[in-house]
N, C-alpha and C positions, 0 to 999 in steps of 0.2 A: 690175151697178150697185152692188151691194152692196161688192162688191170695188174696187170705182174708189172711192168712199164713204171707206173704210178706208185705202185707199192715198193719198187726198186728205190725210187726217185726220194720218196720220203725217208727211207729208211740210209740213202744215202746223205743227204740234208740233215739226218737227225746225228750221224756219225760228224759231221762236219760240226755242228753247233757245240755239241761235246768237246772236240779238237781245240775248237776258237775257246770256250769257255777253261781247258785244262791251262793251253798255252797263258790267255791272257791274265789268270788267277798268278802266274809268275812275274808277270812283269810291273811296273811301275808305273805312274800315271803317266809320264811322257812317251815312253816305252808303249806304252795302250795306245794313246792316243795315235803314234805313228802305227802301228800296227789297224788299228781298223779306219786308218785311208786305204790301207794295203789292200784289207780285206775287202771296203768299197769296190777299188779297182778291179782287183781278182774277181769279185761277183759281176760288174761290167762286164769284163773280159768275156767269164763264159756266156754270160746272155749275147755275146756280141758272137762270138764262136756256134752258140747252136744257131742263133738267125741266119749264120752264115752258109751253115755245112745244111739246114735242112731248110730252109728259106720262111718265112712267113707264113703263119697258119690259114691264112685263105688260099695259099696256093702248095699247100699240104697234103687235101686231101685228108681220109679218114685216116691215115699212115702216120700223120705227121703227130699227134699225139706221142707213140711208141718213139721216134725217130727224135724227137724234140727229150724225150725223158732220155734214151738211149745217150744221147751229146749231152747231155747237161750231168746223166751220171758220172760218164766217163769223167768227164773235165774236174766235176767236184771229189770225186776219186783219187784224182792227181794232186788236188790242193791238200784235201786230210792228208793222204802219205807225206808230204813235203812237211805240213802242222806237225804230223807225229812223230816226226822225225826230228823235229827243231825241238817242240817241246819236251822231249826225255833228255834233254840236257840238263846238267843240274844250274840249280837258280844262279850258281856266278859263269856261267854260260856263254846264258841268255844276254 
């Protein structure tokens, strides 16, 4: 489980880098640059959200690997949807 976990987690990460790279291939240098303080934040957010929901890995236990990939997938799941959704707009959009 641990390993499905892990392999969810990357393969969600690797859907997200794609997202960021389709979107920000549209936009403009000011446009970029506002957009990855966003995306800063937004990756804040979720490491702030699973420390939150699964607490700190010394008091995790052997669980919290799965638990910690499980909240960080979901949450980054939410951000690609929201990416793929904004960047299929055409370039005067955006």
């Amino acid at each position: 489980q641990h390993i499905e976990a892990g392999e969810t987690r990357l393969e969600t990460r690797g859907r997200l880098e794609a997202s960021i790279t389709a979107l920000t291939e549209k936009l403009g240098p000011n446009w970029r640059a506002k957009f990855n303080g966003v995306q800063e934040k937004c990756q804040a957010y979720c490491d702030g959200w699973v420390g939150f929901r699964v607490g700190g890995r010394n008091a995790g236990g052997s669980m919290w690997p799965m638990l910690a990939a499980g909240a960080e997938t979901t949450e980054t799941e939410k951000w690609v949807s929201q990416l793929s959704e904004y960047g299929s707009r055409d370039e005067g959009e955006i």
